[in-house]
C-alpha positions in Angstrom: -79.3 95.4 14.4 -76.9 92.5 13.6 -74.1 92.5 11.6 -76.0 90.0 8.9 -79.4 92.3 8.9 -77.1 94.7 8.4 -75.5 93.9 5.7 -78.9 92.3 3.7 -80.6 95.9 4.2 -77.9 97.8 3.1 -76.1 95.2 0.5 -79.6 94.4 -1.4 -81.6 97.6 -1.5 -78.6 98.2 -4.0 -78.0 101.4 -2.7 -80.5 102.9 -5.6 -77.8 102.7 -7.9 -80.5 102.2 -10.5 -78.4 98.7 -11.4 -78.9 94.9 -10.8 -76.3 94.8 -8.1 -77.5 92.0 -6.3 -76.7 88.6 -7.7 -75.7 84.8 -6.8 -72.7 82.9 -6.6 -72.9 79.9 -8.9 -74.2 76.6 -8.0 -74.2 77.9 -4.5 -76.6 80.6 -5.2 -75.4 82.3 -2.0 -76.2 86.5 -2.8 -73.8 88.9 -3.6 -73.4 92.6 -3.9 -71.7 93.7 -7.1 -71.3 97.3 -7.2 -67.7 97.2 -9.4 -67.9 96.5 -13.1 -66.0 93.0 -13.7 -64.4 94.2 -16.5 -62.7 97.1 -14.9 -61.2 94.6 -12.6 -60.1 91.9 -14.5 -58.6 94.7 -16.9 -56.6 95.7 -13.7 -55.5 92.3 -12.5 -54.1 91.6 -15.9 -51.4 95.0 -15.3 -50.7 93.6 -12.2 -50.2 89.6 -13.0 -47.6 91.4 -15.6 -45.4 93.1 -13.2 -45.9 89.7 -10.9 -44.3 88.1 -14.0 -41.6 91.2 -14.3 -41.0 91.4 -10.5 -40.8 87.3 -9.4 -38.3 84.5 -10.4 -40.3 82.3 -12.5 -39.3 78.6 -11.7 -38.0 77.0 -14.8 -39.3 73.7 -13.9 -41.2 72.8 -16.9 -42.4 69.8 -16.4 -44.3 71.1 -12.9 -45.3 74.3 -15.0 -46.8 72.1 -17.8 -48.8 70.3 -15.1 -49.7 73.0 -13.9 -51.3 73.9 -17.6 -52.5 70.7 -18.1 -54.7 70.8 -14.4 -56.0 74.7 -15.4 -57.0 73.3 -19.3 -58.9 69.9 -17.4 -60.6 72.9 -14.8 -61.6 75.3 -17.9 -63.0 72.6 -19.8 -65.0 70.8 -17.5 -66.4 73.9 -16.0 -67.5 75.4 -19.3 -69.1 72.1 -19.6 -71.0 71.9 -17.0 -72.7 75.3 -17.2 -73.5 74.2 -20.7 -74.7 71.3 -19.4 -77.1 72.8 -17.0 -78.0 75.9 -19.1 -76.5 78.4 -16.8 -74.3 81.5 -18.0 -70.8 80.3 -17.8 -68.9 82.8 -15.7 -65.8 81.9 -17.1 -66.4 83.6 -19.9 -64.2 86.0 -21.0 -61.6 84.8 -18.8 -57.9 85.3 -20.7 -56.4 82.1 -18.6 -52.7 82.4 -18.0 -50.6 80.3 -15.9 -46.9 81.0 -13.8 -44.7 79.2 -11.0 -43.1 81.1 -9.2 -39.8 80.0 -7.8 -39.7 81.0 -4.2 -39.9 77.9 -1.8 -40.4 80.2 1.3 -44.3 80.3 -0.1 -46.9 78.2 0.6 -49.4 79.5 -1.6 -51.3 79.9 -4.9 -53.7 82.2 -6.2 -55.9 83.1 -8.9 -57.0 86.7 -10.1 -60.1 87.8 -11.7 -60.2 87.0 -15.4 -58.2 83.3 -14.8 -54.7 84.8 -14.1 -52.9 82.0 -12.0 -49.7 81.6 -10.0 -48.4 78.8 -7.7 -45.4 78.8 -5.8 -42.8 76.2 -5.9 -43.6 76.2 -1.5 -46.9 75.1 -2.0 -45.6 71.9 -3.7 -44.4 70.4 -0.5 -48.3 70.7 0.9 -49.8 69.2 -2.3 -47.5 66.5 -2.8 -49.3 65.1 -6.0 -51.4 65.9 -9.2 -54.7 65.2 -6.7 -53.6 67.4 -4.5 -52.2 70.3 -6.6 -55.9 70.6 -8.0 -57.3 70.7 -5.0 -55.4 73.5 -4.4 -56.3 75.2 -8.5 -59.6 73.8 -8.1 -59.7 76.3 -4.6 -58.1 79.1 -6.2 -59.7 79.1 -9.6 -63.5 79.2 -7.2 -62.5 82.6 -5.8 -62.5 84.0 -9.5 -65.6 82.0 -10.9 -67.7 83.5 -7.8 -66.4 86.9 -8.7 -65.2 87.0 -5.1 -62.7 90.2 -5.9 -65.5 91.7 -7.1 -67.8 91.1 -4.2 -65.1 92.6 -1.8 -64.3 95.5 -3.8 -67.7 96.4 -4.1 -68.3 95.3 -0.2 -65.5 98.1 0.5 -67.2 100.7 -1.0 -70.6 100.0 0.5 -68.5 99.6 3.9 -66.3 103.4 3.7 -69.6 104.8 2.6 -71.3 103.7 5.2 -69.2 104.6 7.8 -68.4 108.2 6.5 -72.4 108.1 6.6 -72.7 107.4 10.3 -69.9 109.8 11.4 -71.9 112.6 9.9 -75.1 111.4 11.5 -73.0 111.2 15.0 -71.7 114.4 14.4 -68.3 113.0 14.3 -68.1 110.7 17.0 -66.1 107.8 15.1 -63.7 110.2 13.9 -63.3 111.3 17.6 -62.8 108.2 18.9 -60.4 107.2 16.7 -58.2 110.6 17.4 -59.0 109.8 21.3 -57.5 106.2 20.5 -54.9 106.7 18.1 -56.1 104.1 16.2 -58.0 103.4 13.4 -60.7 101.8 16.0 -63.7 101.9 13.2 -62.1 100.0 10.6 -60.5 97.1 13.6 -63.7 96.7 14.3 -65.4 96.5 11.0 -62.6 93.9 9.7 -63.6 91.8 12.9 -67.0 92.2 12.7 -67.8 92.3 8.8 -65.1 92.0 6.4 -63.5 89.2 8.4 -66.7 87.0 8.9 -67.1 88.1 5.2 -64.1 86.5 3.7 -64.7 83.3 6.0 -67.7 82.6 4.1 -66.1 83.3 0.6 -62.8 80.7 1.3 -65.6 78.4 2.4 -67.3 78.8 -0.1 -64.1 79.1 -2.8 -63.4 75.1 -0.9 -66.6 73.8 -1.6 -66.4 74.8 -5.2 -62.9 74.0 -5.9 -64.4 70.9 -4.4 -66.5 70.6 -7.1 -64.4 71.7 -9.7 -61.6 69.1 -8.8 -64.3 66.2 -9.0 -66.0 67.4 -12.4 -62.6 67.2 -13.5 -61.7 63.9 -12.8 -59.3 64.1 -10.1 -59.6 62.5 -6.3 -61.2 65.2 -4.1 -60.4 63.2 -1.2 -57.0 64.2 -1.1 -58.2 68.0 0.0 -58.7 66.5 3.6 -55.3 65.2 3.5 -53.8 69.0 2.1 -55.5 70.8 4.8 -54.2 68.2 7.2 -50.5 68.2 5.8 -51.3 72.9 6.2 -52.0 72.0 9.8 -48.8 70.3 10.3 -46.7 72.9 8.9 -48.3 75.8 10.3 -47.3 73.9 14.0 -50.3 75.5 15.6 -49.8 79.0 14.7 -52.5 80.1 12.9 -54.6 83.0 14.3 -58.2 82.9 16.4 -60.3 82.4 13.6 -62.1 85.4 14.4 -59.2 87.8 13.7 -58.5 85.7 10.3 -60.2 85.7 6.8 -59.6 82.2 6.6 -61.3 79.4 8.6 -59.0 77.5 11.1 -57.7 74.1 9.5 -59.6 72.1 11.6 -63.2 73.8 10.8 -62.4 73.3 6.7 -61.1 70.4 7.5 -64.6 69.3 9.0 -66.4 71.1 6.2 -64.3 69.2 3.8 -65.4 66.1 5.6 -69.3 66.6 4.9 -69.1 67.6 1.7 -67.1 65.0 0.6 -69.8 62.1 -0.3 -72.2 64.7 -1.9 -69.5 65.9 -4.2 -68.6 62.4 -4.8 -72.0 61.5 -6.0 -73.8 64.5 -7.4 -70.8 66.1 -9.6 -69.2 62.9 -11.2 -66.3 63.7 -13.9 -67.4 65.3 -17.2 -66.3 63.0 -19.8 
């Protein structure tokens, strides 16, 4: 059995947990296993986004911090509206949004935590270059906590250990053997190639073709997200991974997906006024 019938059996029978753990992400209706209660994590991410706040230098650039507020307020709004809009829960709500820069110009990155909790480092600034581009990058970010994507991979964990801990006992140990013979967790190298891996590809697609979406509905130029992931190329110098030991897609495969979404996003998710 393949990896993907795999994971449909086992993900969607919903383990008999007697709950409606199966759901869709929004818009793209691709299905998800939910198995964690969103609260619980969002409660969690909010203790750690404090000791982020207690632990980093916080860039006292205020005029990048409030335009930084004022792309998250344009994101919020516009994406409250169109659920509205379309009559679809809004899964924004009871999000506590909360933005930070972080001074550290060694960083190249940005990221948003379940429940809206944001940070972007002052690194990542060089890459985005303007206001089109540094919602590109929110409008990516900001995706990965709309489709609940923390709570699809915490809940894909647990299906994933208790799995495995199911199959040793049914093999009478082997796995556990091999991986004394080896030395080496062998089980879970090959499980973060051959599931969790593939897994989180689909998620940071999916997290660009929202942000996508997000960025547009909010009025900003989405055709500057080609140009980021170009400008990412160029800094990374060619060192990025073989796709298929990352969780990300290589620059140049988003950098085609980014390509042939473009018109579509253009066209069908016009800014809300």
């Amino acid at each position: 059995m393949d990896r993907r019938k795999f994971i449909n059996l086992i993900g969607c029978s919903c383990l008999s947990f007697g709950v409606h753990a199966c759901t869709s992400a929004p818009i793209t209706d691709r299905k998800q296993l939910k198995l964690i209660p969103e609260s619980k994590l969002n409660a969690q991410a909010a203790q750690i986004y404090e000791k982020v706040k207690e632990k980093e230098k916080l860039s006292d650039d205020l005029n990048t911090l409030n335009l930084i507020k004022e792309i998250g307020k344009k994101i919020e709004f516009s994406i409250g509206s169109y659920f509205d809009r379309e009559n679809m829960n809004n899964p924004t709500v009871g999000f506590d949004w909360e933005y930070i820069l972080i001074d550290n110009d060694k960083v190249k990155n940005a990221w948003c935590m379940p429940g809206g909790k944001i940070a972007v480092y002052t690194g990542i600034l060089d890459i985005t270059k303007n206001t089109n581009g540094l919602a590109a990058v929110m409008g990516h970010e900001i995706a990965h906590a709309v489709a609940k994507h923390s709570v699809e991979r915490a809940s894909q964990g647990v299906l994933l250990k208790t799995s495995t801990s199911l199959i040793d006992i049914f093999s009478g140990g082997a796995l556990s053997q091999i991986n004394r013979s080896t030395g080496m967790d062998t089980v879970g190298l090959i499980s973060s190639i051959g599931i969790m891996n593939p897994f989180n590809r689909k998620q940071e697609s999916e997290a660009d073709y929202l942000g996508m979406i997000f960025s547009s509905l909010s009025g900003y130029d989405i055709r500057e997200t080609e140009k980021i992931w170009e400008r990412m190329k160029e800094s990374n110098k060619g060192k990025e991974p073989p796709e298929f030991m990352s969780t990300h897609p290589s620059s140049t495969n988003r950098i085609k997906n980014i390509q042939g979404w473009l018109n579509e996003i253009i066209i069908n998710y016009p800014p809300i006024a």
